[in-house]
C-alpha positions as a printed Julia matrix, in Angstrom:
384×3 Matrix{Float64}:
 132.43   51.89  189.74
 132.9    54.3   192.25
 131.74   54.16  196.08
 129.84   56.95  196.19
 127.78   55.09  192.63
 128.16   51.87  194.35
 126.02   53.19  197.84
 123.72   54.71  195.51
 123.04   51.97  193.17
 122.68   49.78  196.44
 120.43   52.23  198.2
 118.02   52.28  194.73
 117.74   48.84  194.66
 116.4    48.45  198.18
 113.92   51.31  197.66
 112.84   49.34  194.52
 112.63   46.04  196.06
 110.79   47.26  199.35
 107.86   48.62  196.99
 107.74   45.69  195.39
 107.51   43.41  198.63
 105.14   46.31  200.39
 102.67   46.01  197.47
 102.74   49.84  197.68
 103.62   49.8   193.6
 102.0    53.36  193.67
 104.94   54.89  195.38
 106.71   54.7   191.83
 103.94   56.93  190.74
 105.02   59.3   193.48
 108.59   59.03  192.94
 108.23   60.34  189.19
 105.69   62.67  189.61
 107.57   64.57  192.16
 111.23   63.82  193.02
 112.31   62.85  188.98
 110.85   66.37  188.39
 112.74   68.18  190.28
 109.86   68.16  193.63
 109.82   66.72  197.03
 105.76   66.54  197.17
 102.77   67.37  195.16
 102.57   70.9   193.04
 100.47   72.98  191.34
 101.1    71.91  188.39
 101.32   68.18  188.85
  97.64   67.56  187.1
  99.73   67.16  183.82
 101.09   63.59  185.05
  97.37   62.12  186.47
  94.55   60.67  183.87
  91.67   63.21  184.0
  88.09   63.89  183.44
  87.26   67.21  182.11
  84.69   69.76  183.1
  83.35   71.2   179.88
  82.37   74.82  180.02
  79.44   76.87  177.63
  79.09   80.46  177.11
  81.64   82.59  178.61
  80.14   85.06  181.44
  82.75   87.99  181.67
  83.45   89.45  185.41
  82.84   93.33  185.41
  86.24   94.95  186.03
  85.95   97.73  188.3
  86.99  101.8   186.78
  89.48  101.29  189.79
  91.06   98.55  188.37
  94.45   97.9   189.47
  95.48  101.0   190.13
  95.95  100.87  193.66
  99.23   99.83  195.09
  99.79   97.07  196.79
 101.39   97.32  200.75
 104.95   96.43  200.82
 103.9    93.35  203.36
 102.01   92.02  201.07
 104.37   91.83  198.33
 107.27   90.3   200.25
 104.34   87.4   201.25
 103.73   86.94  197.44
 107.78   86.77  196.72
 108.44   84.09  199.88
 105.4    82.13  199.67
 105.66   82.1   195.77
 102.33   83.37  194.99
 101.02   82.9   191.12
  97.82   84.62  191.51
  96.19   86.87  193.49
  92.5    88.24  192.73
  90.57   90.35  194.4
  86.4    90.56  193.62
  83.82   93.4   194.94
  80.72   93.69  194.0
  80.95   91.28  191.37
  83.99   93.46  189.8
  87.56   92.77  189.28
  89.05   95.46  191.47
  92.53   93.99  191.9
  94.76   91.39  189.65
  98.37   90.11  190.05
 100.02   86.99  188.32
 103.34   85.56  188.3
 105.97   83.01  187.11
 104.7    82.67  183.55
 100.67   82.24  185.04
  97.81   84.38  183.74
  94.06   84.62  183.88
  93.73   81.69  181.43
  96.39   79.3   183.22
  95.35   75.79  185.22
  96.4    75.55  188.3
  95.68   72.52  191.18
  92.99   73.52  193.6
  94.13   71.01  196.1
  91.73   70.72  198.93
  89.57   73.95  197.88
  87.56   70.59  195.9
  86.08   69.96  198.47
  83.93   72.96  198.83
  82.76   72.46  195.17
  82.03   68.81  196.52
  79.91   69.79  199.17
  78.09   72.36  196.54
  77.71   69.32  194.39
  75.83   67.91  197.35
  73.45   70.41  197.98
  72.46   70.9   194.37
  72.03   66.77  194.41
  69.47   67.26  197.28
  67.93   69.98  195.14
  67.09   67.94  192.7
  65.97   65.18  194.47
  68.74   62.69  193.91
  69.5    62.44  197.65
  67.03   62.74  200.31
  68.41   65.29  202.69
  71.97   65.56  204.74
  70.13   62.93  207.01
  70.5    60.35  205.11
  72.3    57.17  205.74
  75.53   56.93  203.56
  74.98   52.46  203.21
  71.72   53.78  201.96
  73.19   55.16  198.75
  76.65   52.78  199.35
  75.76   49.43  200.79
  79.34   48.44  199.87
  80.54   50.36  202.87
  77.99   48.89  205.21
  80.23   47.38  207.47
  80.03   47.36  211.44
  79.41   51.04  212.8
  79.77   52.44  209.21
  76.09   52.0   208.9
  75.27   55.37  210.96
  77.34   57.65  209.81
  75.12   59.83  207.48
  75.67   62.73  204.84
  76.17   65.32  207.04
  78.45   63.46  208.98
  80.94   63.37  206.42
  79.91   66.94  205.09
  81.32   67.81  208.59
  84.26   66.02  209.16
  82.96   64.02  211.7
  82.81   60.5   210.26
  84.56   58.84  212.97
  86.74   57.14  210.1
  89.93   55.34  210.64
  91.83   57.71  208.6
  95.07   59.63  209.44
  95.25   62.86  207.64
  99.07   63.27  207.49
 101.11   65.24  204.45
 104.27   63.99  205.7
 103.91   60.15  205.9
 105.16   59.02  202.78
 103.58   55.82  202.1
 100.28   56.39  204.25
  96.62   57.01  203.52
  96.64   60.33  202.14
  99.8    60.13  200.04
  98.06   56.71  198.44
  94.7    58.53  198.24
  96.95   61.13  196.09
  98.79   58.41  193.86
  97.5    55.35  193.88
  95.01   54.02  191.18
  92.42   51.86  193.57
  90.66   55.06  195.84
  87.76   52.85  195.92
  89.19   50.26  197.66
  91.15   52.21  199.55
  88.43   54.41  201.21
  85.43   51.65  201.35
  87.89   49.7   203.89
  87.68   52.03  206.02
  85.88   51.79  209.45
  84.41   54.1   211.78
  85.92   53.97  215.14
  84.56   56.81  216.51
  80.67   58.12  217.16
  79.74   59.4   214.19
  78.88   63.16  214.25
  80.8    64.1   217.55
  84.16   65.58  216.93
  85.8    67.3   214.16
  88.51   65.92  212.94
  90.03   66.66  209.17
  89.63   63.83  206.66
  89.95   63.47  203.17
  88.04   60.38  202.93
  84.93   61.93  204.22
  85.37   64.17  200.5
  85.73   61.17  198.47
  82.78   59.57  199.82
  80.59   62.23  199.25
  82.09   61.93  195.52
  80.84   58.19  195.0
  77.53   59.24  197.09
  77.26   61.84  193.66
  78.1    59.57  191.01
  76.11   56.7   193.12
  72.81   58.85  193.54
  72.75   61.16  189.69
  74.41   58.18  187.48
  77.36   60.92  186.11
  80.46   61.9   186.97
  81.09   64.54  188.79
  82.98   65.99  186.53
  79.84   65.91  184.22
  77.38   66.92  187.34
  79.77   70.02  187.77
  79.62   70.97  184.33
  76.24   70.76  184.05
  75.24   72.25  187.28
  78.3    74.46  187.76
  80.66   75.35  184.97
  78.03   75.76  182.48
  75.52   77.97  183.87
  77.99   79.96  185.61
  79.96   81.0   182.62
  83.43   79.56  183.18
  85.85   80.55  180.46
  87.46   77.43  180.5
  87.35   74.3   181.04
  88.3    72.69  183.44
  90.39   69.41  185.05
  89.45   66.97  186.91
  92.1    64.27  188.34
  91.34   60.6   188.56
  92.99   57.45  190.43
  93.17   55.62  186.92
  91.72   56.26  183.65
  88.86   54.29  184.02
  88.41   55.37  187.62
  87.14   58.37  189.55
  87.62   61.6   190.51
  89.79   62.52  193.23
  86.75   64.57  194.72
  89.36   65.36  197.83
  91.36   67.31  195.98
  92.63   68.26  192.36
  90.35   70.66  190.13
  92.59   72.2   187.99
  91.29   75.34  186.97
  92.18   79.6   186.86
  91.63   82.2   189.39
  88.72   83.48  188.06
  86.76   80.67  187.3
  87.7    79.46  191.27
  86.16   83.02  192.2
  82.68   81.74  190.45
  82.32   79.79  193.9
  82.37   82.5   196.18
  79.92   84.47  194.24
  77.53   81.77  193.89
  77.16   81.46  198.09
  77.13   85.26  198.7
  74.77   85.94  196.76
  72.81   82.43  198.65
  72.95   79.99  195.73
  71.33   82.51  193.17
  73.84   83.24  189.68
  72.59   86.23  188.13
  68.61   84.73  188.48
  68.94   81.53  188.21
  68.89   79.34  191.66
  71.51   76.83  191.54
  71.91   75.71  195.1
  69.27   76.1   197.9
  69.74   79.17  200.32
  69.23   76.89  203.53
  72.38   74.61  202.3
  74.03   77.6   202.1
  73.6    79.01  205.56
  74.15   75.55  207.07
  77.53   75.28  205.12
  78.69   78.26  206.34
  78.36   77.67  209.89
  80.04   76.37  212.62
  78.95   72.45  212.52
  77.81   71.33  215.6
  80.61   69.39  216.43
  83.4    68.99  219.55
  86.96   70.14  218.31
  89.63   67.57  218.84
  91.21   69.51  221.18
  87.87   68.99  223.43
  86.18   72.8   222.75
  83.42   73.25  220.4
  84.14   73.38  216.75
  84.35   76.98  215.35
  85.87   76.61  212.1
  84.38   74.36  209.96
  80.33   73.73  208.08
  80.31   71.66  205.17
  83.46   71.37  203.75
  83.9    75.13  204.4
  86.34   76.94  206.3
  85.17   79.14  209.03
  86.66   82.16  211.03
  85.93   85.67  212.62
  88.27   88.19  211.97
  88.07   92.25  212.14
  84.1    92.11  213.05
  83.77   90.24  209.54
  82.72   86.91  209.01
  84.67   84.72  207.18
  84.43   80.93  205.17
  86.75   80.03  202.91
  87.69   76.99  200.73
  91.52   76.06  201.21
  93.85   74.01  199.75
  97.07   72.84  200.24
 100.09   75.21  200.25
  97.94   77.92  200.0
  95.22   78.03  197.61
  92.31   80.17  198.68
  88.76   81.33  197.8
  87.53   83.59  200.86
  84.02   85.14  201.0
  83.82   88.26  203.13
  80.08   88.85  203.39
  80.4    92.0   204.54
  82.69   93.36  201.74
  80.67   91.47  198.78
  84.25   90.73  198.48
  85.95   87.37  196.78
  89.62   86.67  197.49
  91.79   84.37  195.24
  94.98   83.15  195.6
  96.73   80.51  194.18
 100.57   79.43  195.15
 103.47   77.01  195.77
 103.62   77.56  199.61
 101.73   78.3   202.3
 102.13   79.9   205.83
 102.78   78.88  209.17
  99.74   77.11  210.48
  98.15   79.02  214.07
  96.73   76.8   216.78
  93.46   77.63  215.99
  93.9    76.0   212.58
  94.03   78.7   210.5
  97.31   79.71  208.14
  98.91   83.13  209.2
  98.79   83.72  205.4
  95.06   83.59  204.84
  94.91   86.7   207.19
  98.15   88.44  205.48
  95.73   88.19  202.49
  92.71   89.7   203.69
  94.66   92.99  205.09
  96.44   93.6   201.88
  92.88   93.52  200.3
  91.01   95.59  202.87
  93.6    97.77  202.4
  93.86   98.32  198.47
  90.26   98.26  198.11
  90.02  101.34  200.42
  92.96  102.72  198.92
């Protein structure tokens, strides 16, 4: 055997025995789903390798297309974005017409693709449409109410607008780049239950902002806790169906007889994603029917009352929305990881998509420099 086989061989079988003593067994899970395929982290098209619930989907509603219909050009800018960043799709909505359409790499309309974070906006509509129908009282209420399993110690005040907002106080660190920490075993492992109902708060709940994933995947038990389904099924039936998705769609899970990763990992097309931002700006009403109450609406799209971590007021972030002002418009978008995007520009009537396998660099203010690359190119080829 040769050395350089010999150091590798050694090297492998101290990665293999340090998962084993670690108890972290879910790292092998991560290893094959992303370095033995040729990745270094998650991907849009890693769904394929997690068990899954799906969303089922009725009668098809078509989007109009617009007589202008792709036949403005895209700026230069835009496209050399689209080429680095590796965008697949790119839609743009106006009016409730399909003014502008790109795909590439083998992706079309019809093709899944992993929302990443952008869940958690459909969460959060989940939520509203729950206290709709009477299933939970009101954003008030006390999450040990409707979990008593995670009534531990200062747990018991955080409430469902706490974690709407980000503002749990949870013990969780929200980092992409720690290997074997919370969110990469929130992503792979097969026990999210236990993972996230050990949890404690050690912070006042509903004072500062501060990103976690957990907060998400609460809210998903506090939905299968308080309507007895899925959420998979509670989206279909509240969502997908009488919105006219195309398809259906993908929902991950931690194990096959587990639960949704409500965090993250709807796998579904551009134009089915774009359903979402017509359904809030038009205030929860699809063509007639009222799905989700305006109020929610407007309180999801504001800035939660909240102190930023870095000690200013939060600006950018309702319920599980993303929030900015740019160009006298105002903005709220959901977001995902490297990239994925459904903005709502109010004053346009105008629905971005775009779906991708990187992202830009991230500003201070905690916004990507893409998401406003994207919203230029569109202003721009929808006045073209």
């Amino acid at each position: 055997m040769g050395k350089k086989k010999l150091i590798f061989l050694i090297v492998f079988l101290v990665l293999i025995t340090s998962i084993v003593i670690s108890s972290k067994s879910w790292l092998f899970k991560a290893i094959y789903t992303t370095y033995l395929q040729g990745y270094t982290s998650a991907y849009i098209e890693d769904f394929k390798y997690f068990p899954k619930n799906i969303i089922e989907n009725d009668k098809h509603q078509k989007w109009y297309t617009s007589a202008n219909y792709n036949l403005a050009k895209s700026p230069e800018y835009i496209n050399k974005v689209h080429n680095d960043l590796e965008t697949v799709a790119y839609l743009i909505i106006v009016n409730d017409s399909i003014i502008h359409e790109q795909y590439w790499d083998g992706f079309s309309e019809n093709s899944l693709s992993n929302s990443f974070s952008m869940s958690k906006s459909w969460i959060s509509t989940l939520i509203g449409i729950a206290i709709k129908d009477g299933h939970i009282k009101s954003t008030s209420q006390k999450v040990c109410d409707i979990l008593p399993q995670f009534n531990r110690g200062s747990n018991c005040q955080i409430t469902v607008q706490d974690l709407l907002t980000m503002s749990s106080g949870l013990d969780w660190n929200e980092s992409y780049y720690n290997p074997i920490g919370q969110t990469a075993e929130s992503y792979y492992g097969n026990n999210l239950k236990k993972l996230v109902f050990s949890l404690k708060s050690i912070e006042e709940p509903g004072e500062i902002f501060r990103y976690n994933s957990a907060c998400t995947q609460l809210l998903t038990y506090i939905i299968e806790e308080t309507t007895n389904k899925t959420v998979s099924e509670y989206a279909s039936e509240k969502l997908w169906k009488p919105m006219g998705a195309k398809h259906p769609a993908l929902w991950n899970k931690d194990r096959e007889d587990g639960d949704e990763k409500g965090f993250c990992c709807i796998n579904s097309n551009a134009r089915d994603f774009a359903r979402l931002g017509k359904l809030y700006l038009n205030f929860g009403n699809w063509n007639g029917l009222q799905i989700l109450d305006s109020i929610y609406i407007k309180n999801a799209i504001k800035p939660a009352d909240l102190q930023s971590i870095n000690g200013g007021p939060n600006k950018n972030y309702g319920y599980q929305f993303w929030l900015t002002e740019y160009k006298n418009n105002s903005i709220y978008y959901a977001r995902g990881l490297w990239g994925q995007y459904t903005i709502c520009i109010p004053e346009k009537n105008m629905i971005i998509v775009r779906l991708g396998r990187k992202d830009g660099k991230e500003l201070e203010n905690g916004h990507f420099n893409d998401l406003f690359l994207y919203i230029d190119a569109s202003m721009e080829i929808i006045s073209s």
